[in-house]
FIKOLZA-1660 file (N, C-alpha, C; in steps of 0.1 Angstrom, whole numbers, plus 5000, padded with zeros to 4 digits):
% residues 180
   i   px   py   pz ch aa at
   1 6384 9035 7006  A  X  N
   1 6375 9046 7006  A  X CA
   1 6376 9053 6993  A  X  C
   2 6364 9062 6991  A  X  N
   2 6364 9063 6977  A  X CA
   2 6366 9082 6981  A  X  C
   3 6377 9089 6969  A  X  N
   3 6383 9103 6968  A  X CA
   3 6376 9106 6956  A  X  C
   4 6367 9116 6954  A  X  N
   4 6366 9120 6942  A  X CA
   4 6369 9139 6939  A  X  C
   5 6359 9141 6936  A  X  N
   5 6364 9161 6927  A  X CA
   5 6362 9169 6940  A  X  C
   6 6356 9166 6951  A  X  N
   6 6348 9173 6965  A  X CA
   6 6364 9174 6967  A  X  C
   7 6371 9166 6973  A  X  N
   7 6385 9166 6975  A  X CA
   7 6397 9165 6971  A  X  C
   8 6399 9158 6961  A  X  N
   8 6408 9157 6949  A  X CA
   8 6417 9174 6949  A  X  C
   9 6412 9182 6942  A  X  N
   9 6418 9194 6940  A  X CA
   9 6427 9204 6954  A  X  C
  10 6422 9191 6967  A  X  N
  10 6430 9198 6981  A  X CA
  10 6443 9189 6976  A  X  C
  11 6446 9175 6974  A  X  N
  11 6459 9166 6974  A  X CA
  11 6464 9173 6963  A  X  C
  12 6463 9184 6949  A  X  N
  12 6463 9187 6939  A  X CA
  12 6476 9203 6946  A  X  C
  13 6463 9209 6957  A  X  N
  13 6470 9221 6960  A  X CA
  13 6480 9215 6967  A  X  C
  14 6482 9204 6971  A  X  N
  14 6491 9203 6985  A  X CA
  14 6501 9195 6976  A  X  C
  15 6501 9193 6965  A  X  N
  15 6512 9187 6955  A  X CA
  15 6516 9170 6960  A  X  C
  16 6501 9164 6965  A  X  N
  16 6507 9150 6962  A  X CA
  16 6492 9141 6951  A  X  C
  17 6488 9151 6948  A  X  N
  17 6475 9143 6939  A  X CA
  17 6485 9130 6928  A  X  C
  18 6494 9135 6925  A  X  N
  18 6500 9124 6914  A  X CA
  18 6500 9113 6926  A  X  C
  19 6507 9111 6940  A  X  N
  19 6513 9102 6951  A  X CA
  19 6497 9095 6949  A  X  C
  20 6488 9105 6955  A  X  N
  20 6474 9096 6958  A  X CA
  20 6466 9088 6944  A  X  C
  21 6473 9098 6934  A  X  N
  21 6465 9091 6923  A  X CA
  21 6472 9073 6919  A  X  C
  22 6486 9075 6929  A  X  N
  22 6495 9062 6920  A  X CA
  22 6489 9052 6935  A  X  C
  23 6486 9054 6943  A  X  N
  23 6482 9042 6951  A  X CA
  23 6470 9043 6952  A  X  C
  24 6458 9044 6942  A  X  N
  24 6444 9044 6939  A  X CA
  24 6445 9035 6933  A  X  C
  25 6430 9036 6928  A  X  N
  25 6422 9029 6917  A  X CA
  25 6417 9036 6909  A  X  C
  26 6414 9040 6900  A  X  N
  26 6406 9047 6893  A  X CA
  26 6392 9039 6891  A  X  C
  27 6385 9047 6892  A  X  N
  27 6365 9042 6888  A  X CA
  27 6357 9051 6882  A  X  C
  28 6350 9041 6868  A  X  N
  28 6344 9051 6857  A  X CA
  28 6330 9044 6856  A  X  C
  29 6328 9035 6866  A  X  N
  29 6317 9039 6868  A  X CA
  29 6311 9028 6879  A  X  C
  30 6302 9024 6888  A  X  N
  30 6293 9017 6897  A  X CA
  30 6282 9008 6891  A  X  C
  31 6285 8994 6891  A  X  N
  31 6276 8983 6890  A  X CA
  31 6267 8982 6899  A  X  C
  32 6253 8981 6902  A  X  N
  32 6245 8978 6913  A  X CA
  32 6239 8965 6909  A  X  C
  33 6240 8961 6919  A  X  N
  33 6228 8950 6917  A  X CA
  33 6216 8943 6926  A  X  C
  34 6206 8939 6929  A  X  N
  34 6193 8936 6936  A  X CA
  34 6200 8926 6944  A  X  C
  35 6190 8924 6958  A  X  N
  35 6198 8910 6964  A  X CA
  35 6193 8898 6955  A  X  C
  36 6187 8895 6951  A  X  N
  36 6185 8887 6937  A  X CA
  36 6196 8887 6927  A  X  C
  37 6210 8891 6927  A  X  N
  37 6217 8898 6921  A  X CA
  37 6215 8899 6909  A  X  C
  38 6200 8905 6907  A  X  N
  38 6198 8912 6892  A  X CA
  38 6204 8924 6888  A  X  C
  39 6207 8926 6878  A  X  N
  39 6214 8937 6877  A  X CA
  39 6207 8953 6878  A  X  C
  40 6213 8960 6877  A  X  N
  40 6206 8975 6876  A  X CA
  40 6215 8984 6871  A  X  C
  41 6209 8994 6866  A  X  N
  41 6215 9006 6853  A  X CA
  41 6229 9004 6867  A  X  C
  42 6236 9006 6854  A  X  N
  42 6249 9012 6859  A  X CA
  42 6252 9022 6860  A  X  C
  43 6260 9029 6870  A  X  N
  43 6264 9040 6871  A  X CA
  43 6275 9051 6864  A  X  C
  44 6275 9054 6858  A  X  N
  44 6286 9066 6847  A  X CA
  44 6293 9078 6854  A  X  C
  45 6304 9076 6864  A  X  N
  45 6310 9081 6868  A  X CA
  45 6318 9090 6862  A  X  C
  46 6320 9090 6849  A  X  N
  46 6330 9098 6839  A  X CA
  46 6329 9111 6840  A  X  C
  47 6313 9113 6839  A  X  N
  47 6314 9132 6838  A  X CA
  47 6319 9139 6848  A  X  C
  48 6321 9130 6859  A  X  N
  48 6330 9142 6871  A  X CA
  48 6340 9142 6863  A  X  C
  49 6352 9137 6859  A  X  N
  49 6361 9140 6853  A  X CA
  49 6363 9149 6843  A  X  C
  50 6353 9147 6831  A  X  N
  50 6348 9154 6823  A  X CA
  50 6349 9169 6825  A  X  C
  51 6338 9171 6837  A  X  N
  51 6330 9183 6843  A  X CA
  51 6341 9193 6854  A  X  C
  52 6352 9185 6859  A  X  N
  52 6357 9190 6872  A  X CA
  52 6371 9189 6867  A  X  C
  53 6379 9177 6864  A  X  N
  53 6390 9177 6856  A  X CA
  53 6398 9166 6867  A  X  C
  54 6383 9161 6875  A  X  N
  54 6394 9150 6887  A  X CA
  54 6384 9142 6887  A  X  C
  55 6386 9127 6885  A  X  N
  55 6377 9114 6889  A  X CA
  55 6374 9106 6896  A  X  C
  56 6371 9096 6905  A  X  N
  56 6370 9094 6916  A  X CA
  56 6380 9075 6918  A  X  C
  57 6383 9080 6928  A  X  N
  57 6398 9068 6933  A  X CA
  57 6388 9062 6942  A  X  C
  58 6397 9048 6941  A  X  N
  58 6395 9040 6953  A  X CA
  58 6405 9038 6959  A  X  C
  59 6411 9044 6973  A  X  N
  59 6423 9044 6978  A  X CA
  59 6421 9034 6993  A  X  C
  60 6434 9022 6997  A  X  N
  60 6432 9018 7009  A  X CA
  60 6431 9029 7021  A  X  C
  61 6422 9027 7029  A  X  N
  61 6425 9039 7038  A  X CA
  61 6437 9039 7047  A  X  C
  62 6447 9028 7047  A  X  N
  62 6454 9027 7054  A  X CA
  62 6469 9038 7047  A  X  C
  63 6470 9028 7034  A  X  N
  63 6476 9037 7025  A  X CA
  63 6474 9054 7025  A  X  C
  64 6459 9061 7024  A  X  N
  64 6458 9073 7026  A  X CA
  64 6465 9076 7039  A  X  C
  65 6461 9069 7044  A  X  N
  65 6469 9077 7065  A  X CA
  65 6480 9075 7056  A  X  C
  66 6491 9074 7055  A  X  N
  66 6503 9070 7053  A  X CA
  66 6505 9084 7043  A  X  C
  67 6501 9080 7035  A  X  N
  67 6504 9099 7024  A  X CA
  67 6504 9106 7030  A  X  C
  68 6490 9110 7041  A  X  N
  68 6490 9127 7043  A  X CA
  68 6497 9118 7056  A  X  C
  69 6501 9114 7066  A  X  N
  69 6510 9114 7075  A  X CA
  69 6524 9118 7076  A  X  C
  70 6526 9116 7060  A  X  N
  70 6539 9113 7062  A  X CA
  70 6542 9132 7055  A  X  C
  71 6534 9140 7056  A  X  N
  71 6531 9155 7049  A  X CA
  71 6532 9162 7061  A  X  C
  72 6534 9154 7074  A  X  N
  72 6536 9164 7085  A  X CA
  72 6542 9161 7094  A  X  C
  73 6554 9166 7099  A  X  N
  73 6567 9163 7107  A  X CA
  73 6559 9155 7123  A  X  C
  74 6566 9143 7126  A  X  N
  74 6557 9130 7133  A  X CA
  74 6558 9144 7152  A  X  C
  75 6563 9155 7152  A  X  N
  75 6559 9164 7166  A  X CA
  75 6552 9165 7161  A  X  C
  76 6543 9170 7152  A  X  N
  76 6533 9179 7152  A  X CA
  76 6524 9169 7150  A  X  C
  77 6519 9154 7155  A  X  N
  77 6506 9150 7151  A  X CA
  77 6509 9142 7166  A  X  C
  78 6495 9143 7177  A  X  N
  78 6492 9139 7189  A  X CA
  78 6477 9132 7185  A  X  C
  79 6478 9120 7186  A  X  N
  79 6469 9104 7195  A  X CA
  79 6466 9104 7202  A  X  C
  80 6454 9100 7203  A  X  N
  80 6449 9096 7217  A  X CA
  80 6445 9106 7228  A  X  C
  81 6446 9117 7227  A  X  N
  81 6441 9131 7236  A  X CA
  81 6433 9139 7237  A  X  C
  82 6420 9135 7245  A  X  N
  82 6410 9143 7245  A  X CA
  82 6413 9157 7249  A  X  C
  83 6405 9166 7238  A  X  N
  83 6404 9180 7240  A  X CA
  83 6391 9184 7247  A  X  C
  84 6397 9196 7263  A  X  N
  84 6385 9201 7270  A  X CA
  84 6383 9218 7263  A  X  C
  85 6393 9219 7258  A  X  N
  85 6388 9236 7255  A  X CA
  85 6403 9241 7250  A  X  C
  86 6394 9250 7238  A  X  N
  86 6403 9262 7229  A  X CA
  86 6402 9274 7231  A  X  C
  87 6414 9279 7232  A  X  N
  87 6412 9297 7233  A  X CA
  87 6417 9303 7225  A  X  C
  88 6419 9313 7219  A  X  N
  88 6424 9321 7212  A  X CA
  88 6428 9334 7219  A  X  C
  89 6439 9340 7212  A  X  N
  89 6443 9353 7218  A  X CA
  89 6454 9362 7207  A  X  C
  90 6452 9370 7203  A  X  N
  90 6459 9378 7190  A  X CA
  90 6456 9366 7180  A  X  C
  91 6467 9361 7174  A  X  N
  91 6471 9355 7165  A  X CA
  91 6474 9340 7168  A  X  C
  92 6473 9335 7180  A  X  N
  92 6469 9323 7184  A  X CA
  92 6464 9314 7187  A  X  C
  93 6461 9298 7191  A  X  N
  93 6452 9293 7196  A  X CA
  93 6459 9288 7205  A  X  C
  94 6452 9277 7216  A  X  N
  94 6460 9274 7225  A  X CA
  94 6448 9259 7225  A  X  C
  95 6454 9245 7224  A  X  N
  95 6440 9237 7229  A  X CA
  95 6448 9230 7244  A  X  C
  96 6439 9226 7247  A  X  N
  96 6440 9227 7264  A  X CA
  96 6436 9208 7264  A  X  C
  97 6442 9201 7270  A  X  N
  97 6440 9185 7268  A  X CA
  97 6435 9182 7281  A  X  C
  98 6431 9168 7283  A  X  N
  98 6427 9163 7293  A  X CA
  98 6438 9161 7307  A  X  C
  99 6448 9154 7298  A  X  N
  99 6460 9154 7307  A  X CA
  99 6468 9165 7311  A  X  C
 100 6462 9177 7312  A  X  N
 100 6472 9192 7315  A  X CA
 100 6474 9195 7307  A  X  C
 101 6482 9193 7293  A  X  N
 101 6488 9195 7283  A  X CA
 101 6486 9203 7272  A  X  C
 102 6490 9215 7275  A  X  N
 102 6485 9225 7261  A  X CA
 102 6497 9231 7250  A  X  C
 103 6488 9230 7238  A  X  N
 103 6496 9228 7227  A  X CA
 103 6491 9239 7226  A  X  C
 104 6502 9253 7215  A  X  N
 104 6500 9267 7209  A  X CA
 104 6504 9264 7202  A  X  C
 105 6492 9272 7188  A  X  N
 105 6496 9271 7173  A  X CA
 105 6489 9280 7165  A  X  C
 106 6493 9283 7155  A  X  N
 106 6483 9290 7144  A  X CA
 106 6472 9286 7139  A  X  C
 107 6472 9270 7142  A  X  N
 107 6458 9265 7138  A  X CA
 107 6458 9252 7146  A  X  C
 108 6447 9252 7143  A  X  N
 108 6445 9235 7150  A  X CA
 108 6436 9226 7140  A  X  C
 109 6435 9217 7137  A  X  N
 109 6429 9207 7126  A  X CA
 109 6425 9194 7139  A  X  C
 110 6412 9196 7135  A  X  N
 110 6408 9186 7146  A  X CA
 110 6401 9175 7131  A  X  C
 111 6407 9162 7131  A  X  N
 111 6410 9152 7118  A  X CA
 111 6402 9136 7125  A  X  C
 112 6393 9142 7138  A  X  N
 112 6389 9129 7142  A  X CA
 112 6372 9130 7137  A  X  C
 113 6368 9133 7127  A  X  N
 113 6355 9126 7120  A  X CA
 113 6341 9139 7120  A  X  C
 114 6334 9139 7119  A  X  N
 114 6324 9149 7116  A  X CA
 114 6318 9151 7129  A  X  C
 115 6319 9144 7140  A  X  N
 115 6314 9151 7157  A  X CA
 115 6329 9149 7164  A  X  C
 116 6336 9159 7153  A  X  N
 116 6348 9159 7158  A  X CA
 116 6351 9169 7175  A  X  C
 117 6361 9167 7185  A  X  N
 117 6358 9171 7194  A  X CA
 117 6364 9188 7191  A  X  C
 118 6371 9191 7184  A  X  N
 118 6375 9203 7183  A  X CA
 118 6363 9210 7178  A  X  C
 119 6353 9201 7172  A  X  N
 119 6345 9209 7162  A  X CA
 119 6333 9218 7176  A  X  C
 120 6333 9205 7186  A  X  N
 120 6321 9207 7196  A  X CA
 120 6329 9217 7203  A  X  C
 121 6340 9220 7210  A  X  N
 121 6348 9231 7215  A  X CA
 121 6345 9243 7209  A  X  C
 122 6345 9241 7199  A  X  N
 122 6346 9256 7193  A  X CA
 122 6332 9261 7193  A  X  C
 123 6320 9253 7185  A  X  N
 123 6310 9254 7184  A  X CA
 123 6307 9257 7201  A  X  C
 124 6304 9252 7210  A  X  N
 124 6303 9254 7227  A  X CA
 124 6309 9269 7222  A  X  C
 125 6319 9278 7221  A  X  N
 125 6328 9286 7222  A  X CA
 125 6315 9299 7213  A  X  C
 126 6312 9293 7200  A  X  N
 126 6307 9304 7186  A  X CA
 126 6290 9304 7197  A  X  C
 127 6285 9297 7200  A  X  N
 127 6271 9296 7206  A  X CA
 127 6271 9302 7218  A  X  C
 128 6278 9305 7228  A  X  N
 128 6278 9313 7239  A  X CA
 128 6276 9325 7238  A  X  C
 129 6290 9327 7227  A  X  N
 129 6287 9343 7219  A  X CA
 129 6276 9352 7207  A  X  C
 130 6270 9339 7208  A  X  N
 130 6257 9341 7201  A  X CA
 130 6259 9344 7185  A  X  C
 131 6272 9336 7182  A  X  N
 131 6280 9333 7169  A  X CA
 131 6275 9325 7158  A  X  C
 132 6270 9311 7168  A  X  N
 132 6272 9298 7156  A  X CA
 132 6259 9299 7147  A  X  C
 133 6260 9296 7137  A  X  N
 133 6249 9296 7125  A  X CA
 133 6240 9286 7131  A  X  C
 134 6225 9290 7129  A  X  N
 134 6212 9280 7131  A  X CA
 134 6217 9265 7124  A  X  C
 135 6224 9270 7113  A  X  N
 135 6222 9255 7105  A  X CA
 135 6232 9244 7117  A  X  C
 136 6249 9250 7120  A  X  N
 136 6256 9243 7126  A  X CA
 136 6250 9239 7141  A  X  C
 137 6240 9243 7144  A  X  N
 137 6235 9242 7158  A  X CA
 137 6222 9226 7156  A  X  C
 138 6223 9225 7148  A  X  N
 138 6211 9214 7142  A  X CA
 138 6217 9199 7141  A  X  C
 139 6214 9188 7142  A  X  N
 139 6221 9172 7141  A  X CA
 139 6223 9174 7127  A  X  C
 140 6239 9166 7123  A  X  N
 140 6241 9166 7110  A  X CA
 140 6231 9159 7102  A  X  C
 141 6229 9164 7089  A  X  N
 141 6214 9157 7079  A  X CA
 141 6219 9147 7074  A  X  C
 142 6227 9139 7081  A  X  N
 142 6232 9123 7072  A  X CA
 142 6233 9114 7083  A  X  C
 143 6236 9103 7084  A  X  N
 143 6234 9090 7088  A  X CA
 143 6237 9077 7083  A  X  C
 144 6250 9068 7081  A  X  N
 144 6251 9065 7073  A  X CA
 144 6261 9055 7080  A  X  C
 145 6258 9043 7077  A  X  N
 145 6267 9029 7079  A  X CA
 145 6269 9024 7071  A  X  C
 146 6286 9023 7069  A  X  N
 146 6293 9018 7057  A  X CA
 146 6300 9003 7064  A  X  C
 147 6290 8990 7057  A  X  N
 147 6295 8978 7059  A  X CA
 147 6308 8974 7047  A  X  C
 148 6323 8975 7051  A  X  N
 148 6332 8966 7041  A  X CA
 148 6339 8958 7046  A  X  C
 149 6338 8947 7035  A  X  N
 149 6346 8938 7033  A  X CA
 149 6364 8942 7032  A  X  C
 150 6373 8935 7037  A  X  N
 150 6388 8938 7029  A  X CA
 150 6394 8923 7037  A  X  C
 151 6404 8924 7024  A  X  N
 151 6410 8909 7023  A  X CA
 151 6423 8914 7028  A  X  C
 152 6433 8903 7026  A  X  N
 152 6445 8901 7025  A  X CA
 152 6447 8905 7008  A  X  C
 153 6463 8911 7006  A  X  N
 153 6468 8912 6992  A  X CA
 153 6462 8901 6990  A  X  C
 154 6457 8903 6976  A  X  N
 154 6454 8894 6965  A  X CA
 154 6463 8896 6958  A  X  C
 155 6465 8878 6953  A  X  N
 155 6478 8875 6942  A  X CA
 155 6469 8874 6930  A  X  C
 156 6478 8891 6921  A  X  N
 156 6470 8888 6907  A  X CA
 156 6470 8876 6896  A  X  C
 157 6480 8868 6901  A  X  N
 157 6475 8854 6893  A  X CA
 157 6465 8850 6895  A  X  C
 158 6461 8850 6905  A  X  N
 158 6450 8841 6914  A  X CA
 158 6436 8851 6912  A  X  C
 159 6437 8867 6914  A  X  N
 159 6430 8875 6913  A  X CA
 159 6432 8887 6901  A  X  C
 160 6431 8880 6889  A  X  N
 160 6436 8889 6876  A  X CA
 160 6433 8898 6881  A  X  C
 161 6416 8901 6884  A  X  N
 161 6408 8915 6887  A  X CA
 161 6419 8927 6888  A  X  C
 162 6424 8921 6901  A  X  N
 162 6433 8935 6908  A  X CA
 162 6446 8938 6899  A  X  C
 163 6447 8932 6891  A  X  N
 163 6455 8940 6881  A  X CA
 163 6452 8951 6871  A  X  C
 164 6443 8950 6871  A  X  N
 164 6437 8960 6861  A  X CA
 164 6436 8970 6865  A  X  C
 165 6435 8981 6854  A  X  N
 165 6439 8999 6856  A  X CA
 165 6428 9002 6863  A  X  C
 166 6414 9003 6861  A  X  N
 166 6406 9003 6867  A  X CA
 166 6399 8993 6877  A  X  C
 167 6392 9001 6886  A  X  N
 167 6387 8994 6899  A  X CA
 167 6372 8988 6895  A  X  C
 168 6364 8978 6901  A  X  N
 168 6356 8973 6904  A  X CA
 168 6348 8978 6912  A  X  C
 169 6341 8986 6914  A  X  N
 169 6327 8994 6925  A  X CA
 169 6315 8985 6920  A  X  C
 170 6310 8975 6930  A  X  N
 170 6301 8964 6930  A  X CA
 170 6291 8968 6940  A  X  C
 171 6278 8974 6943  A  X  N
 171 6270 8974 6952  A  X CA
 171 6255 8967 6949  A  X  C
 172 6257 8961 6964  A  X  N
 172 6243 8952 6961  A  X CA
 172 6231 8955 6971  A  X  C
 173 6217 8962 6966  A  X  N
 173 6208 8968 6974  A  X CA
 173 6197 8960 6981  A  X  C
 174 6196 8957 6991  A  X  N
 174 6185 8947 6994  A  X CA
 174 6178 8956 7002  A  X  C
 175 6164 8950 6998  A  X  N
 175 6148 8956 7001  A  X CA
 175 6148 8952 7014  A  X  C
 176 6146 8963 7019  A  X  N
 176 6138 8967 7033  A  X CA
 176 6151 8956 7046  A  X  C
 177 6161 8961 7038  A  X  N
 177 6176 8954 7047  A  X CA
 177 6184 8964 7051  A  X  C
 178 6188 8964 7065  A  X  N
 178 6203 8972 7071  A  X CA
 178 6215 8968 7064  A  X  C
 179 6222 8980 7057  A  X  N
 179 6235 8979 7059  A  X CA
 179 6235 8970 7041  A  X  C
 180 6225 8974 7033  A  X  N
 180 6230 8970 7020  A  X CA
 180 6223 8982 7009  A  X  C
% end
């Protein structure tokens, strides 16, 4: 997956941007090409760096789970458990699980994706009270299938490529095609 300046400066506050930067890639810039694999302008990824003071990685996403997992003591992260409802009360939250089971805390981070279920709890919660902003009440304005490929380690004898400081960002656009 690719981290750039949007996020960057959170691993930065949380003191492991050096960790995430040493198991990246660095990318300065995006090759495109036609399904004809003609080429097309390249892309100049530099001025984020330039402009923001952070540039954009290509990190395994597996490796990512592994950094920030390992940033939070293995009680405090629950799998697998649908959430039916959050309350709050003083300084509180309380989420309430499928299986009986309620966890109390100062916050709750719901880390399962953009129609995350914490997000619809709460949102159900800000809309009753006549809270939630028009915009969050609307389908998100994106849409987006990401087809990847991933291999086995590559041996950089065999695959000099992956030795190199910088990463390879290769995209190929085909006319009036899903998923390129």
């Amino acid at each position: 997956m690719v981290l750039g300046p949007n996020i960057l400066p959170i691993f930065q506050q949380l003191g492991i941007y050096d960790e995430l930067v040493s198991i990246g890639k660095y990318i300065n810039q995006m090759h495109s090409f036609k399904e004809s694999l003609e080429p097309m302008p390249d892309l100049d990824l530099s001025p984020a760096l330039e402009f923001t003071g952070f540039g954009q990685y290509i990190v395994a996403r597996p490796k990512l789970y592994d950094l920030i997992l390992k940033q939070v003591p293995a009680q405090n992260i629950h799998f697998g458990h649908r959430v039916l409802n959050i309350t709050e009360k003083d300084d509180k939250v309380t989420i309430h699980l499928s299986n009986g089971t309620t966890f109390e805390g100062d916050i709750i981070v719901g880390a399962d994706g953009a129609y995350s279920a914490v997000r619809q709890r709460m949102y159900e919660q800000l809309k009753a009270k006549g809270e939630l902003p028009k915009s969050d009440q609307e389908d998100l304005p994106f849409c987006c299938t990401s087809l990847v490929g991933q291999t086995k380690v590559l041996d950089p004898k065999d695959f000099p490529v992956v030795a190199e400081s910088l990463s390879q960002y290769n995209t190929i656009h085909g006319k009036n095609k899903p998923y390129s």
